[in-house]
N, C-alpha and C positions, 0 to 999 in steps of 0.2 A: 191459529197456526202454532201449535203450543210446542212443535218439536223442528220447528224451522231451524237451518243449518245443520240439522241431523244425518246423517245417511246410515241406512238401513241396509243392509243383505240380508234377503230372505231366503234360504234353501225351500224349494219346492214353491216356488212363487209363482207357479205357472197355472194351478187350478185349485180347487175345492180351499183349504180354510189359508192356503197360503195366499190364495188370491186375494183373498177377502182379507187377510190381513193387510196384504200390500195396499188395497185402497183405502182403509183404515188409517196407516200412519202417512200414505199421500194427501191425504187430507187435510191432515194435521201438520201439512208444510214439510214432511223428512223426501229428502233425495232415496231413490232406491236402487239395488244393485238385485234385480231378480236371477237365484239362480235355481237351473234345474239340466235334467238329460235333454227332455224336448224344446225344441228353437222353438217351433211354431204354437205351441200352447204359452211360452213367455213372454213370447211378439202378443198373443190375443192380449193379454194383459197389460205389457209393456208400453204398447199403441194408444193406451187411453190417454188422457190431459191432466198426464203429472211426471215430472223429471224420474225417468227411469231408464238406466242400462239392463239390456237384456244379456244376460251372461253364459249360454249352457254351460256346465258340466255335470261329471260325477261324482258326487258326494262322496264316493267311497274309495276314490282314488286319491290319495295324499297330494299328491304331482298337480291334479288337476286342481284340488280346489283353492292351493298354495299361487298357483297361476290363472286361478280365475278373479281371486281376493286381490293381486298382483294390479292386475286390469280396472278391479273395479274400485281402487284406492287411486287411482292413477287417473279415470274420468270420473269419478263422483265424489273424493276430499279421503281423509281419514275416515275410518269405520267406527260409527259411536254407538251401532244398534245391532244388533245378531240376534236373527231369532231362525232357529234349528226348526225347523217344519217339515224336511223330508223324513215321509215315512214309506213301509209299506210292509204288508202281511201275506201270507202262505195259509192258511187253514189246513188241516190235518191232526189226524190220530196221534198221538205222541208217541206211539209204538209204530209209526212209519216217517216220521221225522228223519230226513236225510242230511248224510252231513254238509251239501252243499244246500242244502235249504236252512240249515241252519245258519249257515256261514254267511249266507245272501244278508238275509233278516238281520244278524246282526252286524252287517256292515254299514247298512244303512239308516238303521237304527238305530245303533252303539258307535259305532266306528265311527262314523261322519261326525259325530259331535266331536270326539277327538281332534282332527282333524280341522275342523272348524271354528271351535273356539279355539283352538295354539293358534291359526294363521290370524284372526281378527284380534286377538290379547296384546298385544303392543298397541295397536290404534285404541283400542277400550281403556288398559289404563291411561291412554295420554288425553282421554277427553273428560269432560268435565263432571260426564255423566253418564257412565257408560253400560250397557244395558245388554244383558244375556237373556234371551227368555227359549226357551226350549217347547217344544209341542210334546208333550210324551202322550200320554190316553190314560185311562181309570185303569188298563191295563198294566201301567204303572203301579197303581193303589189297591190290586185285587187281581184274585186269578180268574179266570176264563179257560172254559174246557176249550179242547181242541186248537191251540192255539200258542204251544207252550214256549216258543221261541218269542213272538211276539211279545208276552209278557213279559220273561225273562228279560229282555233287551228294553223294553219298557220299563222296567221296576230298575236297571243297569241307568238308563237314563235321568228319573228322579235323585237315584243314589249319586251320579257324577254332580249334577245342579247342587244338591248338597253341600258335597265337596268342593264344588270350587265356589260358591257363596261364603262358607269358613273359612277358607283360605284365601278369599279376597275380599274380606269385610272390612279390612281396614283401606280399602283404596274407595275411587269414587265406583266401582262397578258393584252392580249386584247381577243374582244369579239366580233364576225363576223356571218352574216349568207349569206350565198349564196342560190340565188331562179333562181333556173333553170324553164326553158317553161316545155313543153312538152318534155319527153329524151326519145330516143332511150332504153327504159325497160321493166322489166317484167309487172311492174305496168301501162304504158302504153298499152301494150300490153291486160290486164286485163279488161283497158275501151274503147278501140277496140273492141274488143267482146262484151261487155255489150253494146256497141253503136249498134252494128251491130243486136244481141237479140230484142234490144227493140224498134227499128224503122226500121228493117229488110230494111237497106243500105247494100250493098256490102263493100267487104272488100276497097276496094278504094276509094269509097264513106265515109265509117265512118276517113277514114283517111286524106281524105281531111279537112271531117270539126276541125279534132284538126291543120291541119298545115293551116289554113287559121288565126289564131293566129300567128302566127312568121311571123313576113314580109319578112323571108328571103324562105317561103315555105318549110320546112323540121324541121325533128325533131334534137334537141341539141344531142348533143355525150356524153358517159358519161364521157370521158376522155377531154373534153370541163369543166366538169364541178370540176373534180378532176384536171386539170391544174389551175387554180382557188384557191382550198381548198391548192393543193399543198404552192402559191404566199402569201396565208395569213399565212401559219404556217411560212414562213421564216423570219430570224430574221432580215430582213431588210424592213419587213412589220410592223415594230414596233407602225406609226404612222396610219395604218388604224387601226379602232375601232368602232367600233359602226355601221356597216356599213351593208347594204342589197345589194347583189349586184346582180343583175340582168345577168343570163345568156342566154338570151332568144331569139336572134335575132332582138334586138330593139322592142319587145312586151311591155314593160313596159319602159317607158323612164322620 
């Protein structure tokens, strides 16, 4: 129980690698404060047998997560663990890139970290050990056709973890983001079919062309990628900081 007395909020802690994060650091004894938009994908997860608030909001509404963070300092202690996990992506041509498909992607992308780490930053410096770890993707570390906002706001999110790991190195927090390939998700799942829709490949076919990326041929696990988020929140991970880590099967090296 290596993070007992911890409490965790996790953005997007209601499915795919947030889930799996949140049973990862329940394990390891931390209290959790799940947030996301949907109540009833939070409750699936929330309901298991480990101290957890279910919190909806909106990541991208300042108001919201300032009073969601409010609630869940209030039933689960000061906040000693922030890991930034909501994401979500658009596919398209970047010569039909709309300005509100832009603005989406990076609100919730870009924007909610913002937002997120100022409202948990007073509980992190005041804990002993306080821990930022970000979700970003390879997307971060490399471009991708068709895609150009997701990146953008991806490569925006490595660049912030940077900067505030430099700027808070001399306290007890560090500042991490981990960038997963392709995962085993719903959001994978989601440009499967869009793949399949728009050049009419078979399901095999459109799944080749994302695992021809991994050299190891297969999609990442999300419990690959919360053994990981787990490694950075421990207090013997003190001296990584500032760091991108790639979980990709040597995709990005």
């Amino acid at each position: 129980m290596r993070l007992q007395g911890h409490h965790a909020v996790i953005t997007g802690g209601g499915t795919g690698i947030g889930a799996a994060i949140a049973r990862a650091l329940a394990a390891e004894g931390a209290r959790l404060t799940l947030v996301g938009r949907r109540r009833e994908k939070l409750e699936e997860v929330g309901c298991e047998p480990f101290d957890a608030l279910v919190a909806p909001a909106d990541v991208t509404d300042r108001a919201q997560v300032e009073a969601c963070f409010a609630t869940a300092r209030e039933a689960q202690g000061p906040i000693t663990l922030l890991v930034n996990n909501a994401g979500a992506a658009e596919p398209a041509p970047f010569d039909q890139v709309t300005d509100e498909a832009w603005r989406r992607t990076m609100a919730v992308n870009l924007d909610a970290l913002l937002y997120c780490c100022q409202a948990a930053l007073p509980d992190l410096l005041a804990a002993g050990a306080g821990r930022i770890v970000t979700i970003a993707s390879t997307a971060g570390l490399k471009g991708y056709a068709y895609t150009a906002p997701y990146v953008a706001a991806k490569h925006g999110a490595v660049g912030l973890t940077r900067a505030l790991a430099a700027e808070l190195a001399r306290t007890n927090v560090t500042a991490n983001a981990v960038c997963p390939g392709f995962t085993d998700t719903g959001m994978v799942a989601e440009g499967l079919a869009n793949i399949q829709a728009k050049t009419g490949r078979s399901a095999e076919e459109s799944l080749d062309a994302l695992l021809r990326f991994n050299p190891q041929r297969r999609l990442v696990d999300p419990q690959e990628v919360a053994a990981t988020v787990l490694w950075l929140c421990l207090p013997e991970s003190r001296s990584i900081n500032g760091q991108a880590i790639a979980v990709a099967g040597g995709e990005v090296t």
